[in-house]
C-alpha positions in Angstrom: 0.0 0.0 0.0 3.1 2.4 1.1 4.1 1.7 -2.8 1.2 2.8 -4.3 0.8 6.2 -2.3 4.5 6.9 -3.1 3.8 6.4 -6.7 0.5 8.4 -6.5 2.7 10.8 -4.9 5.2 11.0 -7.9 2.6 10.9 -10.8 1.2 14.4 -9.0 4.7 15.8 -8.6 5.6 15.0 -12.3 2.1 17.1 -14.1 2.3 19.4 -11.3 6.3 20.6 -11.8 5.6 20.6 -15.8 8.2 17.4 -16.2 9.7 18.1 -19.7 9.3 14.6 -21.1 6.2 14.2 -20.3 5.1 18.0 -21.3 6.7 17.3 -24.9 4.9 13.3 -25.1 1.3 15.4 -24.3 2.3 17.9 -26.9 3.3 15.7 -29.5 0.0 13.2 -28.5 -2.4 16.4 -28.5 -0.7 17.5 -31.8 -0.9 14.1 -33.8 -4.9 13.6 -32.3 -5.6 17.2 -33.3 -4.2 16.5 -36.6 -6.1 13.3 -37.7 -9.1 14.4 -36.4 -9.2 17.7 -38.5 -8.0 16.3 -41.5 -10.8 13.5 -41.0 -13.8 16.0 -40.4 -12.5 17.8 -43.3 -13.1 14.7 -45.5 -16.1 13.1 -43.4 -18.1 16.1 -43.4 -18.7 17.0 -47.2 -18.9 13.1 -47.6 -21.7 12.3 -45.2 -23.5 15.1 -46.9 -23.1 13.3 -50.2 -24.1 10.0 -49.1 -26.8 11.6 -47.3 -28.3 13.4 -50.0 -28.0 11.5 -52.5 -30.0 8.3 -53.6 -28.2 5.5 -55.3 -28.4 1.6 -55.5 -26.7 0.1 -52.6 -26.8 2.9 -50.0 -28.0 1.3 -47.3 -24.9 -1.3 -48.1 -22.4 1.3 -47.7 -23.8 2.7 -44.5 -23.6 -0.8 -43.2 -19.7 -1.1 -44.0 -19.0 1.9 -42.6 -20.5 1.3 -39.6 -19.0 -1.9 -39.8 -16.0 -0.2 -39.4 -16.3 1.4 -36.2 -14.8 -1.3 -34.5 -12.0 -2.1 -36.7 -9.1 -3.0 -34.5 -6.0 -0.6 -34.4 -3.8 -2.8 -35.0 -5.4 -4.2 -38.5 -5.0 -0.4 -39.3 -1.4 -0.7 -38.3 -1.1 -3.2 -40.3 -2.3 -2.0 -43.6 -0.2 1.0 -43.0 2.9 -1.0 -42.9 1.8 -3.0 -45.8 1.1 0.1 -48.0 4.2 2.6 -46.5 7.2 0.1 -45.4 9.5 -0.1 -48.1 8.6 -3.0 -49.8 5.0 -1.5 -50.1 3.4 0.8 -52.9 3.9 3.8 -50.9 7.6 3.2 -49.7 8.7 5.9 -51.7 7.3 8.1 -49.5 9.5 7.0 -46.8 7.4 8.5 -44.3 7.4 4.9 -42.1 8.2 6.0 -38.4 7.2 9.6 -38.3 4.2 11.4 -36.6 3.2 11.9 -40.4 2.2 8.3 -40.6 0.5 8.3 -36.9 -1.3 10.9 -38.2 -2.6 9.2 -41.5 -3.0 5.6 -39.9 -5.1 7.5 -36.9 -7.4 9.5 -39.8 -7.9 5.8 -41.4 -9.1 4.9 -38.3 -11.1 7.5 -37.0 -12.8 8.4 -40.1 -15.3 5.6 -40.4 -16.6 6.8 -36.9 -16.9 10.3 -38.1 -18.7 9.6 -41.4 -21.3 7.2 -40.1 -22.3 9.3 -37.3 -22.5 12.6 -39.5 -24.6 10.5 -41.9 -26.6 9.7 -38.6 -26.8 13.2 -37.6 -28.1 14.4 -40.9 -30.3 11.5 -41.1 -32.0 12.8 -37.6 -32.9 15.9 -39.2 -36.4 16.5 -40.6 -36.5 16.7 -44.2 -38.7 19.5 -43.7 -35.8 21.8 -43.4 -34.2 20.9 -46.6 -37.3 21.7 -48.3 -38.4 24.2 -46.8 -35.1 26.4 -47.7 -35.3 24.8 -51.3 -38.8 26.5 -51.4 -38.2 29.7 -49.9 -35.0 30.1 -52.9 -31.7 28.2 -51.6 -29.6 26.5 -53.9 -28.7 22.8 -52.8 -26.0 23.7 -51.5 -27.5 26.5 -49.2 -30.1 24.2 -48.0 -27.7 21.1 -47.2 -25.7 24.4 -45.2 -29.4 24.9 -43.5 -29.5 21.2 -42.9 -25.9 21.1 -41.8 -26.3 24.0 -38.9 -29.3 22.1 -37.9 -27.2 19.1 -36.9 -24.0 20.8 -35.4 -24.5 19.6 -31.8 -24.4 16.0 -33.2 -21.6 16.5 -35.8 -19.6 18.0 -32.9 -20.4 14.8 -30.9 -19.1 13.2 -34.1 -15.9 14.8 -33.6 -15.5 13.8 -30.1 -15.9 10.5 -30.4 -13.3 10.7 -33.5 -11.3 12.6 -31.2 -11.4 10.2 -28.2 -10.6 6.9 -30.8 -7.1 8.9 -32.1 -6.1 10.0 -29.0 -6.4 6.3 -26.9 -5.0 4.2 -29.7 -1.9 2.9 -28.4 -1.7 -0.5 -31.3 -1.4 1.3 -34.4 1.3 4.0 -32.7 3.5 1.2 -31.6 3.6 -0.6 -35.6 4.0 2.5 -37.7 5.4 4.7 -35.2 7.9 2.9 -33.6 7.8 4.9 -30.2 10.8 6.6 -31.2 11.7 8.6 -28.1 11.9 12.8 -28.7 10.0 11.6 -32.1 7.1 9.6 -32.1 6.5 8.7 -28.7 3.0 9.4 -27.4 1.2 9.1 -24.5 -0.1 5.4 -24.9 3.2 4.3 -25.9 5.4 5.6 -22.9 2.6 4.1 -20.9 2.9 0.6 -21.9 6.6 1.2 -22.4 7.0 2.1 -19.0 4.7 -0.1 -17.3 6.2 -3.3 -18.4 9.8 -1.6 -17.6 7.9 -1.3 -14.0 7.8 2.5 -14.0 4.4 2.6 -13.3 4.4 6.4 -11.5 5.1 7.4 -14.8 2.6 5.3 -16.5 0.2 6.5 -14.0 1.2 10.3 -14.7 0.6 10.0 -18.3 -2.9 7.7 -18.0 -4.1 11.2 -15.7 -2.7 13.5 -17.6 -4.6 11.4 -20.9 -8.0 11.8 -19.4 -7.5 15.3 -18.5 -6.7 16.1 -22.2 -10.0 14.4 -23.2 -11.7 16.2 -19.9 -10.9 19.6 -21.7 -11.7 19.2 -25.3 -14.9 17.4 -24.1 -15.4 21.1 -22.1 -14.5 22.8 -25.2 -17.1 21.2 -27.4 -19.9 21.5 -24.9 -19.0 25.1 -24.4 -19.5 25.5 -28.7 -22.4 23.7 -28.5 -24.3 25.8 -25.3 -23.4 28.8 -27.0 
C-alpha cells in the first residue's frame, strides 16, 4: 500500500512541476490527435452530406460497412499502414514509415469511419422539412444542405469527439508504424505501456491522468461551442 501512495505521490509531482518529457509526449499526443481528427472531419463532413443526400443503388450497403467499421481493431489499421508505406509496399517511396506523419494518416484511417457514419446519422435525424423548406423559400442545394448542416451541429460536434477520443487512446497502431521513437514519435499510450512493463508505473500513471485530463478539456470545449 506504502508503494502505491509513493507512486500516487510522484505521478502528482511530475504534471504538477511541468516534467519536460512528459510535457513534450502530451504535446506531440495532442498534436498528432488534433491533426487526424481535422484532416478526418474535413473529409467526413462533405462526404456524409453526399451519401446523405444522395439516392443511389446500394446505399444502405455502404452505410452498413461503414458502420461496420467502427470497431476495426487498431492494430489491422497498423497493419495495412505497414503494408502500403514500409518499403517494400506501394507507398515506400514516400519513406514516411516512423514519423508522426504516418500516426497521423494511420489515426485518420481509423477514426474516419466513426466520423462519417455518425455525421450521416446526424443528418439523417434531421427533418427533411428543413431541406425543403429552404429549397422552397429560394436556396440553392447547397444552401439548404448548409441549413440542414447548422441544424445538426451539436451532433456532428459529438461526431468529432468520439473521433477525437478513438485517435487519442489508440496505443496498437502508434506502436507498428510509429515505432515509439523517443523525442519523435512517442505518445502518451506508448510511454505508458513502455513504461509499465519496464515497472515505472508512477510514470505510466502520470501520463494515464494526464490522458483523461486532455479528453476532460476538449470534451469542455465542445460542450461550451455547442451551449453557445
Amino acid at each position: 500500500m506504502d508503494e502505491l501512495f509513493e507512486g500516487i505521490a510522484k505521478a502528482f509531482e511530475l504534471i504538477v512541476t511541468f516534467d519536460p518529457e512528459v510535457m513534450e509526449i502530451t504535446a506531440r499526443t495532442l498534436a498528432i490527435a488534433l491533426s487526424s481528427c481535422l484532416i478526418a472531419t474535413a473529409l467526413c463532413l462533405p462526404l456524409g452530406s453526399l451519401i446523405h443526400f444522395r439516392n443511389f443503388h446500394g446505399k444502405r450497403i455502404l452505410i452498413n460497412i461503414i458502420q461496420t467499421f467502427y470497431s476495426i481493431p487498431t492494430v489491422v489499421v497498423g497493419l495495412l499502414m505497414f503494408l502500403f508505406f514500409s518499403r517494400i509496399g506501394p507507398l515506400g517511396i514516400l519513406r514516411i514509415m516512423y514519423t508522426p506523419t504516418i500516426m497521423v494518416v494511420g489515426q485518420v484511417v481509423l477514426i474516419s469511419p466513426i466520423i462519417l457514419g455518425l455525421v450521416i446519422a446526424a443528418l439523417s435525424g434531421v427533418d427533411k422539412a428543413v431541406f425543403e423548406t429552404a429549397s422552397s423559400l429560394g436556396a440553392s442545394r447547397v444552401q439548404a444542405t448548409f441549413q440542414v448542416i447548422k441544424e445538426a451541429r451539436y451532433a456532428i460536434l459529438s461526431a468529432i469527439t468520439m473521433g477525437f477520443g478513438r485517435a487519442i487512446s489508440e496505443v496498437g497502431l502508434a506502436l507498428m508504424v510509429g515505432g515509439n521513437i523517443k523525442g519523435f514519435t512517442r505518445v502518451l499510450t506508448t510511454t505508458i505501456s513502455l513504461e509499465t512493463s519496464k515497472g515505472d508505473w508512477p510514470l505510466s500513471f502520470a501520463l494515464g491522468v494526464i490522458l483523461i485530463i486532455l479528453a476532460l478539456i476538449v470534451n469542455i470545449v465542445l460542450n461550451r461551442l455547442q451551449q453557445k
